[in-house]
C-alpha positions in Angstrom: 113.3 186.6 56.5 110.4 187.2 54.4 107.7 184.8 54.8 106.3 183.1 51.4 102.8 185.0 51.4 104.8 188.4 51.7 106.3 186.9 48.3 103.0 185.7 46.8 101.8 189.1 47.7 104.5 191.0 46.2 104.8 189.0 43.2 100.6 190.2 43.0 101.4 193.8 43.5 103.9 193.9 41.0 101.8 192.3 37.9 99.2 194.7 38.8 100.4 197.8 36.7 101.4 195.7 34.3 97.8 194.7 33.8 96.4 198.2 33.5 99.6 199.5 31.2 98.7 196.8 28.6 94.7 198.0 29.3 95.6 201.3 28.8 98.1 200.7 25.5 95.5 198.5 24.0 92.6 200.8 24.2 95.6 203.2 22.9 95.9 200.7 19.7 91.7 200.4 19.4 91.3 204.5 19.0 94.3 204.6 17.1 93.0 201.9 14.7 89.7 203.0 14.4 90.9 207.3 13.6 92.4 205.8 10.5 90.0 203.8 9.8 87.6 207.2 9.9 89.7 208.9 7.6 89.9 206.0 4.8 93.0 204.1 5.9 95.3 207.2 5.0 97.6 207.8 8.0 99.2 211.4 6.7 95.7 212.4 6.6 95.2 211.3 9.9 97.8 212.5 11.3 97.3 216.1 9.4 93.4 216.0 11.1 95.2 215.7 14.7 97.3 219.0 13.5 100.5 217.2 14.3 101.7 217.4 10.8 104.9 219.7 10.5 103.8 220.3 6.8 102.6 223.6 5.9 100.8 224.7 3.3 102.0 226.8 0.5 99.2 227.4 -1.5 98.9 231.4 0.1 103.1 231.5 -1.1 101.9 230.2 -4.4 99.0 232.5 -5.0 101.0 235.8 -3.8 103.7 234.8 -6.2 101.2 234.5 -9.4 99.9 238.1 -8.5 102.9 240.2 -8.1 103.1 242.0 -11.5 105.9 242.0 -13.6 108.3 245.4 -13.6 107.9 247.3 -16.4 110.9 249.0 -18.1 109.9 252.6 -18.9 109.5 253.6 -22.6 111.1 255.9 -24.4 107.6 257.9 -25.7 104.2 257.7 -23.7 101.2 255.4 -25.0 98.1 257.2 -26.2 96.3 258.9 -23.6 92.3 258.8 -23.2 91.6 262.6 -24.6 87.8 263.0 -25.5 86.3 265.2 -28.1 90.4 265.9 -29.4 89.8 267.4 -32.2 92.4 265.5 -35.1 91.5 267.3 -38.2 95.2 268.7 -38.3 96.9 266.1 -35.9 98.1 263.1 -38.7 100.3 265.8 -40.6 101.4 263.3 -43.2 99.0 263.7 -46.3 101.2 265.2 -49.0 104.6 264.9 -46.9 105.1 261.0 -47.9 108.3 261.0 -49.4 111.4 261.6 -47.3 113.8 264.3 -49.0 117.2 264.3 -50.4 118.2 267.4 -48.0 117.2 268.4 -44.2 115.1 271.4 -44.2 115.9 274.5 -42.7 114.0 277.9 -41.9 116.5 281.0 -41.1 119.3 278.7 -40.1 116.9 276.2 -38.0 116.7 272.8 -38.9 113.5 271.5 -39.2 111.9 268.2 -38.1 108.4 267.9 -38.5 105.3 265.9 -40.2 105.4 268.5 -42.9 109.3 268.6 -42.9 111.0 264.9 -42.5 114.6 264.1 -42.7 116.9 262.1 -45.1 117.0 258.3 -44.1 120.5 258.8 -44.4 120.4 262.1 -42.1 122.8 260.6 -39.0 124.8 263.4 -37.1 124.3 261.6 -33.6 123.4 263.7 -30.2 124.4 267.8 -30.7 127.5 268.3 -28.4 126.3 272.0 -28.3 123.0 270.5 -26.9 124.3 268.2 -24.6 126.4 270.8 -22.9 123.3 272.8 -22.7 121.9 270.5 -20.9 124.4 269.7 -18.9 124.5 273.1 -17.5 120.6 273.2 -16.8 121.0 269.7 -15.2 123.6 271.6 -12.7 121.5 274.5 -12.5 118.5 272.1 -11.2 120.6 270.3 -8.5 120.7 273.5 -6.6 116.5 273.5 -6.5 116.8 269.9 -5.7 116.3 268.5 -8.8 118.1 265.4 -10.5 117.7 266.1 -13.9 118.5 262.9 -16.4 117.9 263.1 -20.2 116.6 259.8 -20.8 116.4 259.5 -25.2 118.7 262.0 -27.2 119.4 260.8 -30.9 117.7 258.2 -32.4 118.7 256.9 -36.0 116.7 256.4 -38.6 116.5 252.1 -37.9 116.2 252.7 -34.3 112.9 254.9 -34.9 112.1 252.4 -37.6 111.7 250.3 -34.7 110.0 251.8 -32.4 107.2 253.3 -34.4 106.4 249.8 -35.8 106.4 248.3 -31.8 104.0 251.1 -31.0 101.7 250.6 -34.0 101.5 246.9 -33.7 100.3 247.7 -30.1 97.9 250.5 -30.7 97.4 251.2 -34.1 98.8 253.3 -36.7 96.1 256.5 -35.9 97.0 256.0 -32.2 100.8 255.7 -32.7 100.7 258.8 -34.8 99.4 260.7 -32.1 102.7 260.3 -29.7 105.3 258.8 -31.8 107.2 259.7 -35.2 107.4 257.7 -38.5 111.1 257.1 -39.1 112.5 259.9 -40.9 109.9 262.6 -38.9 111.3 262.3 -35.9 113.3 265.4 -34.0 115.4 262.7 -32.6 117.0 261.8 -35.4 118.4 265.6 -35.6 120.4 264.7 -32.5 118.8 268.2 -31.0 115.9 266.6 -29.3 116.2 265.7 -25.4 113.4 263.9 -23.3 114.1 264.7 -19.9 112.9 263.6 -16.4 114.0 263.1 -13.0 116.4 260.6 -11.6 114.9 257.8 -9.2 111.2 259.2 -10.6 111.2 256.9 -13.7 107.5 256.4 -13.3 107.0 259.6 -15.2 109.4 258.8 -17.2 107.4 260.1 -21.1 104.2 260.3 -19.3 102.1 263.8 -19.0 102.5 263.4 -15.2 105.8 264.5 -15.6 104.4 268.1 -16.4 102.4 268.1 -12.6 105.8 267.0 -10.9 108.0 269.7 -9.2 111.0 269.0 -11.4 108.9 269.1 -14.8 107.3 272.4 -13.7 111.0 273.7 -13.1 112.3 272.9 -16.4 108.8 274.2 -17.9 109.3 277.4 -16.4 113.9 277.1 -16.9 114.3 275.8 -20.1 114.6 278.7 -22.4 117.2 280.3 -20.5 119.9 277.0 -21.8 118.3 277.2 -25.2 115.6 274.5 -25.2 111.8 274.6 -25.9 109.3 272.6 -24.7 108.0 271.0 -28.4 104.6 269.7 -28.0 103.2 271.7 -25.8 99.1 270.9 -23.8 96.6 272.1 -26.4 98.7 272.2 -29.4 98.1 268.6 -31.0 96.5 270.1 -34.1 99.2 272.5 -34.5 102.0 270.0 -33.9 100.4 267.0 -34.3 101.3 265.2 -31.8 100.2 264.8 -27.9 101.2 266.8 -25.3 104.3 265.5 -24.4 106.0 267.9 -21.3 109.0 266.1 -21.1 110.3 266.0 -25.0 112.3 269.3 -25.6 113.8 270.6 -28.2 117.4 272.8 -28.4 117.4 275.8 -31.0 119.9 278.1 -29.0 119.1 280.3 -26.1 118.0 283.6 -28.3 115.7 282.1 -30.3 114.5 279.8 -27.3 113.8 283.6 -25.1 111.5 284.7 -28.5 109.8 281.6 -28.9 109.2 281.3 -24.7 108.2 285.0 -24.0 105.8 284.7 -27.3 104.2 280.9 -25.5 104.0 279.7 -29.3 105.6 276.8 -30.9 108.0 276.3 -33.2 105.2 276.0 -35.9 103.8 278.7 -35.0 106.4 281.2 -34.8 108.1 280.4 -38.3 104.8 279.9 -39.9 105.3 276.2 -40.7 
């Protein structure tokens, strides 16, 4: 049998860690007292300064979200592009040609659509079915070179263009706008002949003059004639045409007179002495 000191004695033994657990939990309580107290009573700030906080911060999320830009649907015509020392002495087109006509002109059997030569307001045949087969066999004709050819703008009515030139001249100006888009009743694509054309899945040269430097716009520079088109603003022929050099707006007049006007490198302008 145990004797009663063996009992004092265990009795002493076990209080003893019970004395250094409530040492230990109080000095526990002290630091945990005073940390607050460092960081002005707020415990999720506390708490955040020990790093145990789960929260994370989303101010990086937040600032990566204001900067990614906005997607752009393309255009149907280019804005103006920075071209020092052009020389616009012939470029605006429309002194004298103010007044839209009763009739659509035509020069040996071609209709015209130009600065000089605008278009009824009432003038609304819709896209050429003769020019859309044409270029729907050019289109087939590039696939085997690798090219998806897409014909983004075709006929545009007299309201529509109304549109459009006033969005473009609210935006850059009348002088500047005149440079790369038509004044409703001047524009070819209200003849329904008049095709811009780029490349599928490469929309960011969709009416843009990087078009031209592309593999598939070189192509159709080089192709077009031989399904009837013309390439109608050509590089360098602003104050001829008056407008910009535009490589992907073309322009169907029939394969013969597309050959002439090719093998000659003039435009239309200049080949019926507009």
């Amino acid at each position: 049998m145990q004797s009663r000191y063996s009992l004092l004695q265990d009795k002493k033994k076990k209080k003893w860690p019970y004395i250094v657990s409530g040492v230990i939990v109080g000095l526990l309580i002290v630091i945990v007292v005073g940390w607050i107290g460092i960081n002005g009573w707020n415990i999720e700030k506390s708490i955040n300064a020990l790093g145990l906080s789960d929260k994370k911060e989303n101010t990086v999320a937040v600032e990566k979200t204001e900067e990614v830009p906005v997607k752009e649907e393309p255009v149907v015509e280019t804005p103006v592009a920075e071209e020092p020392e052009v020389d616009l002495s012939g470029a605006k087109g429309y002194e004298g040609h103010e007044t839209l006509p009763a009739e659509p002109t035509y020069v040996e059997g071609v209709l015209i659509a130009s600065k000089k030569y605008p278009l009824p307001s009432t003038y609304a045949p819709g896209e050429s079915k003769e020019a859309r087969a044409a270029f729907e066999k050019m289109a087939a004709e590039a696939t085997l070179s690798g090219y998806n050819l897409v014909a983004f703008s075709t006929y545009r009515s007299f309201e529509y263009q109304t549109s459009l030139y006033d969005r473009y001249v609210n935006n850059d100006g009348q002088d500047a706008a005149d440079r790369y888009s038509a004044r409703p009743g001047y524009s070819e694509h209200q003849t329904g002949l008049a095709f811009d054309i780029g490349e599928q899945h490469f929309e960011q040269h969709f009416a843009r003059e990087s078009f031209g430097e592309t593999e598939a716009g070189k192509w159709i520079a080089a192709n077009a004639y031989k399904y009837g088109f013309i390439m109608r603003y050509p590089n360098g022929k602003e104050k001829i045409t008056g407008y910009m050099y535009e490589p992907w707006h073309f322009r169907y007049v029939g394969e013969e007179l597309a050959g002439k006007i090719y093998d000659a490198g003039v435009t239309l302008e200049e080949y019926f002495d507009l």
